[in-house]
C-alpha positions as CSV (number, residue, x, y, z in Angstrom):
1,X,-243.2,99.4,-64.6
2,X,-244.8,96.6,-62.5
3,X,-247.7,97.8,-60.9
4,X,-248.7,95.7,-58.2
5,X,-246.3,95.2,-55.2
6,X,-245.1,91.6,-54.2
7,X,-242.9,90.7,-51.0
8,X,-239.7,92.7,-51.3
9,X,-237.9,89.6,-51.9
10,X,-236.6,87.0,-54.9
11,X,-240.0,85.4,-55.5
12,X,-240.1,81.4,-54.0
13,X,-236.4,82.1,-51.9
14,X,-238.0,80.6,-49.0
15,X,-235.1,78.6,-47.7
16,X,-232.9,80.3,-44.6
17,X,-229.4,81.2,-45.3
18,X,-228.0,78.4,-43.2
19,X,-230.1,76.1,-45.3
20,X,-229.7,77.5,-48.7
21,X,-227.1,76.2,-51.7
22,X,-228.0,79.6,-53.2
23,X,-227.5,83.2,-51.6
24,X,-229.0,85.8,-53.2
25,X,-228.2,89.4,-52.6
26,X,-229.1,92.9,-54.3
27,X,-226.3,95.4,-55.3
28,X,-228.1,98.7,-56.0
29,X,-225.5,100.7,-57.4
30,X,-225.6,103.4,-60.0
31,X,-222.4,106.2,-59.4
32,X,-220.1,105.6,-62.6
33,X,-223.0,105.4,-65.3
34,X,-222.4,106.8,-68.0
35,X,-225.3,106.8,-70.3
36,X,-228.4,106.0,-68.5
37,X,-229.0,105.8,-64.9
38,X,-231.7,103.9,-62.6
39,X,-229.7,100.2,-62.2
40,X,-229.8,101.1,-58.5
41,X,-233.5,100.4,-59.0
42,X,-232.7,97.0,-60.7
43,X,-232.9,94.8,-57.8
44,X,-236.4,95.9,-56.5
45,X,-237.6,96.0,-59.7
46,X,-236.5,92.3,-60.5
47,X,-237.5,90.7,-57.3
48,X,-240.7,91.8,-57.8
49,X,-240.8,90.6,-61.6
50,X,-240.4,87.1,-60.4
51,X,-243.6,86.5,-59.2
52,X,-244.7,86.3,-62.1
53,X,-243.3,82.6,-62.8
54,X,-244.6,79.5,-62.5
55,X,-241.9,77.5,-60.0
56,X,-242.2,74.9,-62.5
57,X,-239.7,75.0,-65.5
58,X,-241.1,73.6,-68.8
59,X,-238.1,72.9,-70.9
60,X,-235.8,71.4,-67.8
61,X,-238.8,70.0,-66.0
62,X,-237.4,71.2,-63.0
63,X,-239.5,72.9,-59.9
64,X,-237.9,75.4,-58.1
65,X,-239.8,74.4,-55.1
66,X,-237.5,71.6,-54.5
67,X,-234.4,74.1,-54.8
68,X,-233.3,75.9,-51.1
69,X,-232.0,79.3,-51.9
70,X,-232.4,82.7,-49.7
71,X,-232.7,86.4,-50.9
72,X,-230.1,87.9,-48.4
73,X,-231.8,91.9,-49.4
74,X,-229.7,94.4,-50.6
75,X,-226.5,95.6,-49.2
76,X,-225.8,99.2,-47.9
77,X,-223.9,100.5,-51.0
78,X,-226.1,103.3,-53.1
79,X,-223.9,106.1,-51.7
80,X,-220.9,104.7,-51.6
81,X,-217.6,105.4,-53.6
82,X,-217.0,102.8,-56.3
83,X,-213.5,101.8,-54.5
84,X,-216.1,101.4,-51.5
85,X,-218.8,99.7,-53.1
86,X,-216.4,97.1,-54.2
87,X,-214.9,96.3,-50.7
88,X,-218.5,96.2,-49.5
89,X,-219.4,93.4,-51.9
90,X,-216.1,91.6,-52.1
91,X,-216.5,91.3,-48.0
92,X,-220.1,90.4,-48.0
93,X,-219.1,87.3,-51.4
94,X,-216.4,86.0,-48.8
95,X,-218.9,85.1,-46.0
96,X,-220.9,83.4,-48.5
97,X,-217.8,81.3,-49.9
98,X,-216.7,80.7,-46.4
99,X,-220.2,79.0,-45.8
100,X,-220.0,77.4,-49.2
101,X,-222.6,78.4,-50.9
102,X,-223.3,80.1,-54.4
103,X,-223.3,83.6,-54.4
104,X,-225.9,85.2,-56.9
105,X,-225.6,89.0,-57.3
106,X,-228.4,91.4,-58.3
107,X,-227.2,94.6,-59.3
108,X,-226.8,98.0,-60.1
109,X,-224.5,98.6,-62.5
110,X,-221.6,96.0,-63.8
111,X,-218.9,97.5,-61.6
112,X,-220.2,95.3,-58.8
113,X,-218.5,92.2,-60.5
114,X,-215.0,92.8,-59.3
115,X,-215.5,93.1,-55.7
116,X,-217.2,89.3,-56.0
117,X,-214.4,88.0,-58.2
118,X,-212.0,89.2,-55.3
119,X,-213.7,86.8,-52.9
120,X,-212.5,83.8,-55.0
121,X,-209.2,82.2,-55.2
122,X,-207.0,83.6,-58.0
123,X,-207.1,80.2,-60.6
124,X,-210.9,80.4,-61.2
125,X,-212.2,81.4,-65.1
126,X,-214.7,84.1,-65.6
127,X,-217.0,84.4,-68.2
128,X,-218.4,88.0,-69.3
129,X,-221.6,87.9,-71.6
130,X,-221.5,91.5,-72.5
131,X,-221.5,94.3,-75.6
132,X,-219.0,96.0,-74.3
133,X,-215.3,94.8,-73.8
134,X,-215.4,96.9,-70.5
135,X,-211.2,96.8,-70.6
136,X,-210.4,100.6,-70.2
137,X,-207.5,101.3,-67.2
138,X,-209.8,104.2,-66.1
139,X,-212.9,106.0,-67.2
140,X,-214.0,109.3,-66.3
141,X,-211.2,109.3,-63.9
142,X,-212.4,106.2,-61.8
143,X,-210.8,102.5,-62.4
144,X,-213.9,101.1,-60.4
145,X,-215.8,102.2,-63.6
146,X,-218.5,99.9,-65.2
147,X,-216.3,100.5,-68.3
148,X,-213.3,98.9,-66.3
149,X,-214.7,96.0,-65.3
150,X,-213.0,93.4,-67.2
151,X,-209.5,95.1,-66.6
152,X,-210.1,95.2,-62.7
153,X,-211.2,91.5,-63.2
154,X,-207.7,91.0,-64.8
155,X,-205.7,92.7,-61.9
156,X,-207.5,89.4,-59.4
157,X,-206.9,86.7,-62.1
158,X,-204.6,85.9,-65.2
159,X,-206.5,87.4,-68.4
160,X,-205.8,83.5,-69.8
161,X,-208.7,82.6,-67.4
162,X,-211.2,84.9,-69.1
163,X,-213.6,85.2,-72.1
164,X,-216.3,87.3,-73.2
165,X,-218.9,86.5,-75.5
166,X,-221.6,89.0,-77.4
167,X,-219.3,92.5,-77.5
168,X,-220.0,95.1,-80.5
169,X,-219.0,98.0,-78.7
170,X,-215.3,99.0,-78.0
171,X,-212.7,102.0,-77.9
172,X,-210.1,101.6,-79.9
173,X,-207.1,101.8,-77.9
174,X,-208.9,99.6,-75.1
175,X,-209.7,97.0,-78.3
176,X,-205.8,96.9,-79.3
177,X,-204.7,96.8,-75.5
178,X,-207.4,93.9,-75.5
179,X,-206.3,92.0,-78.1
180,X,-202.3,92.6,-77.7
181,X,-202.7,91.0,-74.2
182,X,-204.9,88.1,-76.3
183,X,-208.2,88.3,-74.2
184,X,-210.6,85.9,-75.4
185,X,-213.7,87.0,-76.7
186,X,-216.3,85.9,-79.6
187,X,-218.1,89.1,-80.9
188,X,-221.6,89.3,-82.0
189,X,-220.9,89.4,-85.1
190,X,-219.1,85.9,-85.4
191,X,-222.2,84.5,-83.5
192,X,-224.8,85.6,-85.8
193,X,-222.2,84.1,-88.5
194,X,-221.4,80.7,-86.5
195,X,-224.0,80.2,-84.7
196,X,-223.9,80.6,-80.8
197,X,-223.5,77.1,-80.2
198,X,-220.0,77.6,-82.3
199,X,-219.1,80.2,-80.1
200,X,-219.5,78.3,-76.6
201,X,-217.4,75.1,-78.2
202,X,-214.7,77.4,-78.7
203,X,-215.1,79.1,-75.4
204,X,-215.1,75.5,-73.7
205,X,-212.4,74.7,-75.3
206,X,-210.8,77.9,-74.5
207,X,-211.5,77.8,-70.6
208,X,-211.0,73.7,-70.5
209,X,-212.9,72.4,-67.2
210,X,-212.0,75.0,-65.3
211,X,-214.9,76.4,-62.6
212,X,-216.2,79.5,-63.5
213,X,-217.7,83.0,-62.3
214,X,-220.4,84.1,-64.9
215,X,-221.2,87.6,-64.9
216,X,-224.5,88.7,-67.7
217,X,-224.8,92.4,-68.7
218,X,-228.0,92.5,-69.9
219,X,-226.6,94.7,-72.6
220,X,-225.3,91.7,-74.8
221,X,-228.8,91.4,-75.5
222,X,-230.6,93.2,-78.3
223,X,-232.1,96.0,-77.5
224,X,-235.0,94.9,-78.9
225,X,-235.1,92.2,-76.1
226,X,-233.8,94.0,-73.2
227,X,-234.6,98.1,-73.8
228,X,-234.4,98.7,-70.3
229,X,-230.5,99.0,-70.4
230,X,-228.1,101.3,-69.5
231,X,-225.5,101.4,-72.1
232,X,-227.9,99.6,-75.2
233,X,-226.1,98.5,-78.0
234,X,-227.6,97.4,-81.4
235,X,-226.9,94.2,-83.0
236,X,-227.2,91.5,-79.9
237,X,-227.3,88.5,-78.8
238,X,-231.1,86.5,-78.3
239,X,-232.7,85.2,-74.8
240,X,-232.2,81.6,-76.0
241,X,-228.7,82.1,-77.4
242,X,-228.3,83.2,-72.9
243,X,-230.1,80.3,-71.9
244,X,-228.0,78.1,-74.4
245,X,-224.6,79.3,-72.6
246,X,-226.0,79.1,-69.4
247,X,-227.2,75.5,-69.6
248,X,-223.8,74.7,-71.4
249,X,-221.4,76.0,-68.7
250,X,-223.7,75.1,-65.9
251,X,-222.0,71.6,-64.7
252,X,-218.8,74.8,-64.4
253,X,-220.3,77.5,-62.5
254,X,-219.4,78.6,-58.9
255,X,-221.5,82.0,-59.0
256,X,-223.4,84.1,-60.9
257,X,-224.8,88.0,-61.3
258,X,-227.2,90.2,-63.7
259,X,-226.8,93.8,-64.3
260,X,-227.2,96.9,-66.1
261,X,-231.0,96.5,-66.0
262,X,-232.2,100.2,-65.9
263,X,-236.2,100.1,-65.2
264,X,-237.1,103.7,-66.0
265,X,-236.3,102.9,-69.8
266,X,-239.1,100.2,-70.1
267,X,-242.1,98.6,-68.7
268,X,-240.6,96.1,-66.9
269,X,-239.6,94.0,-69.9
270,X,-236.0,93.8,-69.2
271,X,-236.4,93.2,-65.1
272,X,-238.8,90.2,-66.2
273,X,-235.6,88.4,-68.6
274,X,-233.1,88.9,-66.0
275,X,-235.6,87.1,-63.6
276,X,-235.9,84.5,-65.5
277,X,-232.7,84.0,-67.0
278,X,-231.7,84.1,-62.9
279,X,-234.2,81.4,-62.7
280,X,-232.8,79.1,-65.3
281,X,-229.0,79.7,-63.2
282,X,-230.5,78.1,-60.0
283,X,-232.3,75.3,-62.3
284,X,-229.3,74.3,-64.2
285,X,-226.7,74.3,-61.8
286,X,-228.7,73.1,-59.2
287,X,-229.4,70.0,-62.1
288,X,-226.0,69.5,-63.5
289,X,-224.4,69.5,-60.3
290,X,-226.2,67.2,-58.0
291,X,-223.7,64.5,-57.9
């Protein structure tokens, strides 16, 4: 764990909301876990990590200096029911779309992601880079279950508009149910094959120039990259294989989140990669979409 305590907010956020292109907000959330728990500790933990960085980006030559966005805090969810929890975030996303700005969400666990895909209109594309296929109808008797997610996503948009790239981990039934309804998705498996840049051509192709929502479980990373995890699952994807999709898709993107970092399972290793890969969103959109 990070030792030292920083500002309690997303280091070099300095720009008010009014001003900002970029909103960020923290979702600490942990109730429908099912593994591990501590990803309502995630946001503190990653706001902190950032000041670690250099503003200054050496592969995009980009300082973040000259990029306005504002840490909004966290919102008032942590004891909230998941059906709750969602309305919470889903209200809180709208204000931000109203005032046209890009909505960056720090969670908690992934069943935060539905309440900000209910904020946008129904023909946008999202783009899940997770293990997990996350398309069960319920879990553990709860549909706002971070094993849902990707069905609750499908109950806002058409399951046309969405793909998921990195998953090794699926029930069978959900995996049938999945693929019977022909979700998109490019497993880990055919990336380590193909090659990741393989996987995003098809994806592109897939999702054509439509804007979209990308949502990052930090599980679609190996372990061995991200340990602090909640659900870890073997046999994932790289850091730059994440940076390569974010930098392809970034001309696309109208919002972004991180979760399932769980900090009490490392030493700060996997709050540090979602800071930066949260980093590189802010660069690369704020790059590729200038004009």
């Amino acid at each position: 764990m990070i030792s030292m305590v920083f500002p309690n907010y997303f280091a070099d956020a300095e720009a008010s909301f009014n001003d900002a292109k970029f909103v960020i907000f923290g979702v600490p959330y942990d109730k429908t876990s099912s593994f591990r728990h501590g990803a309502d500790q995630a946001p503190k933990e990653i706001r902190q990590a950032g000041w670690n960085f250099e503003t200054y980006n050496l592969k995009t030559g980009v300082d973040l200096r000259d990029i306005k966005f504002h840490d909004y805090g966290d919102l008032d969810v942590k004891n909230d029911t998941p059906e709750n929890m969602v309305k919470k975030v889903r209200e809180f996303t709208s204000k931000i779309l109203k005032e046209k700005k890009f909505p960056i969400a720090i969670g908690g666990e992934h069943s935060i992601t539905p309440g900000i895909i209910q904020a946008f209109p129904k023909d946008i594309a999202v783009l899940s880079l997770d293990a997990h296929i996350d398309f069960r109808q319920q879990y553990e008797n709860e549909k706002y279950n971070h094993a849902c997610v990707l069905r609750r996503i499908a109950d806002h948009i058409d399951i046309e508009n969405i793909a998921v790239l990195g998953i090794r981990s699926v029930e069978k039934e959900e995996f049938e149910e999945a693929k019977n309804k022909k979700l998109f998705y490019r497993d880990s498996f055919f990336i380590k094959e193909n090659g990741i840049k393989k996987a995003i051509s098809d994806t592109k192709k897939y999702l054509e120039n439509k804007k979209i929502y990308l949502t990052l479980d930090i599980d679609v990373l190996d372990p061995a990259y991200a340990p602090g995890t909640s659900t870890p699952e073997t046999f994932g994807l790289t850091p730059f294989d994440i940076i390569e999709c974010i930098d392809s898709f970034s001309q696309q993107l109208i919002g972004f989140d991180v979760v399932e970092v769980c900090p009490p399972f490392d030493k700060g290793e996997t709050a540090l990669l979602a800071t930066k890969l949260t980093r590189f969103v802010i660069d690369r959109v704020w790059t590729n979409q200038k004009a």
